[in-house]
C-alpha positions as CSV (number, residue, x, y, z in Angstrom):
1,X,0.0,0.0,0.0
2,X,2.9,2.3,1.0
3,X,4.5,1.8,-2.5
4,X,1.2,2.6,-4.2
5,X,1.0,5.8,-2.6
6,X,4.5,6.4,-2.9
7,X,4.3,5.4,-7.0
8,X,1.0,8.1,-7.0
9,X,3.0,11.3,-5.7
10,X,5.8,10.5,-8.1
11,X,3.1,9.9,-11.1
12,X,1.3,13.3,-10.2
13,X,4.5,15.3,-9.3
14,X,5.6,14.7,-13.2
15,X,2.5,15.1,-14.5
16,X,2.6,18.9,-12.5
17,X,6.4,19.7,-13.6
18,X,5.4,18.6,-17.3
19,X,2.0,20.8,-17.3
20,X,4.4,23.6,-15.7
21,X,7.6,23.4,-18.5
22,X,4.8,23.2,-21.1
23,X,1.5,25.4,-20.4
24,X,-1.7,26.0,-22.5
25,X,-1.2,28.8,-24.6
26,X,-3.6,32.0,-23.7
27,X,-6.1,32.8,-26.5
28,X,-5.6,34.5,-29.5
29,X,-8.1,37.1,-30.6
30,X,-8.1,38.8,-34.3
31,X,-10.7,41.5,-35.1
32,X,-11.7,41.9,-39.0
33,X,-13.4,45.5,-39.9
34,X,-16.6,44.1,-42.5
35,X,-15.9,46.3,-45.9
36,X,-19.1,48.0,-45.7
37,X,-21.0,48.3,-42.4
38,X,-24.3,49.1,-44.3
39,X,-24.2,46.2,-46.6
40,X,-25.3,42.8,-45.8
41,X,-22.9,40.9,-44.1
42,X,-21.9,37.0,-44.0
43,X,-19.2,34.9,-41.7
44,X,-18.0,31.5,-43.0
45,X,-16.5,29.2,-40.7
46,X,-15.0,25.8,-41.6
47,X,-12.9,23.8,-38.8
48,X,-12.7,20.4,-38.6
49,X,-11.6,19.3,-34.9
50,X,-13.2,21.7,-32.2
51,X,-16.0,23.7,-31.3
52,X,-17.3,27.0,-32.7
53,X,-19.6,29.9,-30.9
54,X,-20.9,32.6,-32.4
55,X,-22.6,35.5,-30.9
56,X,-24.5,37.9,-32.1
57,X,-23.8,42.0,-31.0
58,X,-24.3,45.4,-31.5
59,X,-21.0,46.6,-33.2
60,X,-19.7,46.4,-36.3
61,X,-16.7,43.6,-36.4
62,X,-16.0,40.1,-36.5
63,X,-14.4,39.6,-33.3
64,X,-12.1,36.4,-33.5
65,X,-11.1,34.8,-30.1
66,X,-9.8,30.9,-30.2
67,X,-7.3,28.8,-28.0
68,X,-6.8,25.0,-28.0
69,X,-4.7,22.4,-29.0
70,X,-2.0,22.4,-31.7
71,X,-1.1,18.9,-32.9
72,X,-0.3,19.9,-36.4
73,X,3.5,20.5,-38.4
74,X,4.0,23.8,-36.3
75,X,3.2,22.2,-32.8
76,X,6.3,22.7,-30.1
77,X,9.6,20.6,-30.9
78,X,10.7,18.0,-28.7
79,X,14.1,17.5,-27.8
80,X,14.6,14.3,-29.2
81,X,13.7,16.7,-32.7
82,X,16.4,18.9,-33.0
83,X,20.3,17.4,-34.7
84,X,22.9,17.3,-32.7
85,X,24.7,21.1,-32.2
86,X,21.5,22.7,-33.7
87,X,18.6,25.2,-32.8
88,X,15.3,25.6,-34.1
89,X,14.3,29.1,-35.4
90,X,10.5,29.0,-35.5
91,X,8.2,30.2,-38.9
92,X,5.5,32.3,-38.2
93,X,2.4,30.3,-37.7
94,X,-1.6,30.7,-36.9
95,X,-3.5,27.2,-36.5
96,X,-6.3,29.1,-38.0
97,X,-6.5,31.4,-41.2
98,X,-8.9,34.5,-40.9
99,X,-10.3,36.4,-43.3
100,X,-12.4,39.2,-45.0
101,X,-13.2,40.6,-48.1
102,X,-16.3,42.1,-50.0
103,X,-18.3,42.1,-46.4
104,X,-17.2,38.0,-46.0
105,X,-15.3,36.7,-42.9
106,X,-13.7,33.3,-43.4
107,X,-12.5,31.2,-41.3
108,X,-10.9,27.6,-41.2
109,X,-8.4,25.9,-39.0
110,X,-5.8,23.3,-39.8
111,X,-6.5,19.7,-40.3
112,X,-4.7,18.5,-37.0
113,X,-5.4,21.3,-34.3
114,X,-8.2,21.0,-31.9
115,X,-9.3,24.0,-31.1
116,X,-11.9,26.1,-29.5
117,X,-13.4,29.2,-31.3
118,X,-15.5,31.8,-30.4
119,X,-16.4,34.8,-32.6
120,X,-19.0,38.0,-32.3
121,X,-20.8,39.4,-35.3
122,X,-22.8,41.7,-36.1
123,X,-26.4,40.5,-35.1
124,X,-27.3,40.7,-38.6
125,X,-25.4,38.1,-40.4
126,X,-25.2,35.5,-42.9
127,X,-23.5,32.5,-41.1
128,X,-22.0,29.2,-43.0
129,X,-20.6,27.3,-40.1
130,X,-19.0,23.6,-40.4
131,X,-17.0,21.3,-38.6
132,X,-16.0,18.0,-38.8
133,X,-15.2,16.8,-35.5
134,X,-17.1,19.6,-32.6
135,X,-20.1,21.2,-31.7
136,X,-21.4,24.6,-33.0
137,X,-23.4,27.1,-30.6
138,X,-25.2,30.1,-32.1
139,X,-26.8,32.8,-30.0
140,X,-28.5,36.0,-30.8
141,X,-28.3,36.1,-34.8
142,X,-30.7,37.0,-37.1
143,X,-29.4,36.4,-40.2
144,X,-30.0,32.9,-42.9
145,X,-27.8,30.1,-40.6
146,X,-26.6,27.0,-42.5
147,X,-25.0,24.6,-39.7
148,X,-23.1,21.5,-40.4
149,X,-21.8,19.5,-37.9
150,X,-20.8,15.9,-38.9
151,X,-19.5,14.6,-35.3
152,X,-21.3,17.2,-32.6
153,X,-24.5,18.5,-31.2
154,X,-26.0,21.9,-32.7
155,X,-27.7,24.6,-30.3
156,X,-29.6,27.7,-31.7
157,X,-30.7,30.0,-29.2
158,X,-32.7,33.2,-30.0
159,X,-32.6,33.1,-33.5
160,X,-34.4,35.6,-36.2
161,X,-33.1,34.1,-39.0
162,X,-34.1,31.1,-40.9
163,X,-32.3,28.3,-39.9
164,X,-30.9,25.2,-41.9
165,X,-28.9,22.7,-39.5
166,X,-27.9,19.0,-39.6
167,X,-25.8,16.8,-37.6
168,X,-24.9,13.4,-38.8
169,X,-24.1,11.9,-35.2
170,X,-25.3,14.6,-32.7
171,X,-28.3,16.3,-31.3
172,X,-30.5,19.5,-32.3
173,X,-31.3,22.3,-30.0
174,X,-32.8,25.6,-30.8
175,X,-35.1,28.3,-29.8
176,X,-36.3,30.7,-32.4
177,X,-37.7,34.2,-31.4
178,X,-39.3,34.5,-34.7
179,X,-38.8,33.2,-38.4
180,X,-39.0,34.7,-42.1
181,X,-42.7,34.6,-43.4
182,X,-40.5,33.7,-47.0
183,X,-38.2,31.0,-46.1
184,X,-37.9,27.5,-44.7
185,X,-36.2,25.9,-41.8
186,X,-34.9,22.4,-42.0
187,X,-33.4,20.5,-38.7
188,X,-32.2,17.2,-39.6
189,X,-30.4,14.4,-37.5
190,X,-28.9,10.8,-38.3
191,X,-28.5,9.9,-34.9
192,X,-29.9,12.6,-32.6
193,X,-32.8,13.9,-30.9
194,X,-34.4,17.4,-31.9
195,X,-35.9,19.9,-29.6
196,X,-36.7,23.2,-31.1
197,X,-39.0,26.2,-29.6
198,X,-41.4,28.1,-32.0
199,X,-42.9,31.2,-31.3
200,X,-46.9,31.0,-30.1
201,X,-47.9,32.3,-32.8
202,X,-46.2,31.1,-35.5
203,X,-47.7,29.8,-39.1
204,X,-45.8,27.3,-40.8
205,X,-46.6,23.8,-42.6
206,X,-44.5,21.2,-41.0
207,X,-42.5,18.0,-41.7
208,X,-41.7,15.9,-39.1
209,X,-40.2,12.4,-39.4
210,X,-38.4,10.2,-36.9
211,X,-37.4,6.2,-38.1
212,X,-36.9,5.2,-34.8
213,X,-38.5,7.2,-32.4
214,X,-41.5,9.6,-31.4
215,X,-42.9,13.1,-32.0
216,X,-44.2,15.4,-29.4
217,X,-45.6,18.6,-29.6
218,X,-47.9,20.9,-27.1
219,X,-49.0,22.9,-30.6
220,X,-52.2,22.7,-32.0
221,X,-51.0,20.5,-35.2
222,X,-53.7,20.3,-37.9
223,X,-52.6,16.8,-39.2
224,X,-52.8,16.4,-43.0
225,X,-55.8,13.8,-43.8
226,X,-53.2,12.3,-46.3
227,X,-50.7,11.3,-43.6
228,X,-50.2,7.8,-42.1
229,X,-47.9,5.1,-43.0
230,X,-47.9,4.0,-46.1
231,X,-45.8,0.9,-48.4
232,X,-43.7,2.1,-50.6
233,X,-41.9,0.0,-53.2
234,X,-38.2,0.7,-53.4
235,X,-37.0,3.2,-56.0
236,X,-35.9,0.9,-58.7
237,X,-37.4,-2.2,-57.5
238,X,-34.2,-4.8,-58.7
239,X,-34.4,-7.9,-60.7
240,X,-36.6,-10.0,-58.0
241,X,-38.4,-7.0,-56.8
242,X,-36.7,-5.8,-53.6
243,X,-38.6,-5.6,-50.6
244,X,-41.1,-2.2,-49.0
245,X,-40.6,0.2,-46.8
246,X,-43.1,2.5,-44.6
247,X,-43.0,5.8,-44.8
248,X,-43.5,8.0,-41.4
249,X,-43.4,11.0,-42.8
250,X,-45.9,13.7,-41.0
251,X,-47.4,16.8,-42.4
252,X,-49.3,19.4,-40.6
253,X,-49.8,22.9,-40.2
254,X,-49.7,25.4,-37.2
255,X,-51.8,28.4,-37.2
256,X,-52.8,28.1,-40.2
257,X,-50.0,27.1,-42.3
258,X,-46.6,29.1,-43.5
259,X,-43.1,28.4,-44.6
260,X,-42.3,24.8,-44.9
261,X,-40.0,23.4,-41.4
262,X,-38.7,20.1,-41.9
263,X,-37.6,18.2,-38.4
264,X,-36.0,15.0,-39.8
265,X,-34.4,12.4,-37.7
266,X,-33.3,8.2,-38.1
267,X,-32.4,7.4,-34.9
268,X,-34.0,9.9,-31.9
269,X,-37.2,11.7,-31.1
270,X,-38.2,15.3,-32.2
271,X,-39.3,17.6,-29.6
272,X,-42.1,20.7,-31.2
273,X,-42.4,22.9,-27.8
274,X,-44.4,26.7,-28.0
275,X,-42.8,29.2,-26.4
């Protein structure tokens, strides 16, 4: 027992001198100026390991702040790196490349580096955000959105703008103050649940279809007479005919109908709640 608790001082001691010779590096911010403050506005973010924020507020710059973990060809040299009687001279380097031009912030990060990535924008703004590897968080836009996240959850909160997000292996979360009488929203999941908020007093025509789970909603959904399952033959049908499929699909309106909203899920439940 005494060796145990001998070998754990000795394990967390190095683990302590090693944290101390080599610490996390502080964030990094970069502010971009938009070209024209009174023309519309868009940010495109593309990362594929880490997590992305964006905020809406009332000035008039992309405000850049991101920290994390560099594992790419400019992360810090071991000693075991450098030849015999040299020294290393570092190149400049950014594990993220930033952007703007004609009213358009990009973006994107390296390959290799996980990082973490949080940027204000005008509350009026187009956003394209995408990641590979990481959730995205968007609060307090009213601009279009188009989310991608392949590997992470997605969470929308107070949003003006129409929304299009999807997540191949994560869930969906948002809360919309109010929507675009013109445009549709789409929230689709592979494998993931979907809870959004509608206003009260919203009109759209809805979508709604989970494979493997349910559908709730505390809205007064006027179900299409046309909707219940129904066999389908295979697109194609094959040489010795394929097999059928049911289709789940819902359609209904709220408030009398509007804009289409898809809420599209294989494995989870969607979640309709009025605010």
């Amino acid at each position: 027992m005494k060796s145990i608790f001998l070998k754990s001082i000795v394990f967390f001691a190095v683990a302590a001198m090693l944290a101390a010779q080599d610490p996390a590096p502080p964030p990094q911010r970069i502010t971009l100026p938009f070209s024209d403050p009174s023309r519309p506005k868009s940010l495109t973010v593309n990362i594929p390991m880490g997590s992305v924020t964006v905020t809406g507020y009332d000035g008039n710059d992309a405000v850049i702040e991101y920290s994390g973990r560099v594992d790419g060809p400019h992360r810090k040299a071991r000693p075991d790196d450098l030849p015999p009687g040299m020294h290393r001279l570092d190149q400049p380097t950014n594990p993220i490349e930033a952007t703007q031009e004609n009213n358009v912030v990009r973006v994107k990060g390296g390959s290799w580096d996980r990082l973490n990535i949080q940027i204000k924008v005008p509350k009026q703004t187009t956003l394209e955000l995408k990641t590979m590897n990481g959730s995205i968080s968007v609060g307090g836009i009213s601009g279009e959105m188009t989310i991608d996240a392949m590997n992470g959850h997605i969470n929308v909160q107070d949003a003006s703008g129409p929304v299009m997000a999807h997540s191949m292996n994560g869930r969906i979360t948002a809360s919309l103050a109010q929507l675009s009488a013109a445009k549709a929203s789409s929230f689709s999941s592979m494998n993931g649940s979907i809870e959004v908020t509608l206003p009260a007093d919203l009109k759209a025509r809805l979508k709604m279809k989970s494979d493997h789970g349910e559908i709730y909603t505390d809205f007064d959904v006027k179900v299409d007479s046309a909707t219940g399952p129904t066999s389908l033959a295979p697109d194609g049908g094959g040489k010795n005919g394929g097999g059928a499929h049911t289709d789940r699909t819902l359609y209904g309106t709220i408030n009398g109908g509007g804009p289409e909203m898809q809420f599209i899920t294989y494995n989870g439940r969607i979640v309709i709640r009025k605010k």
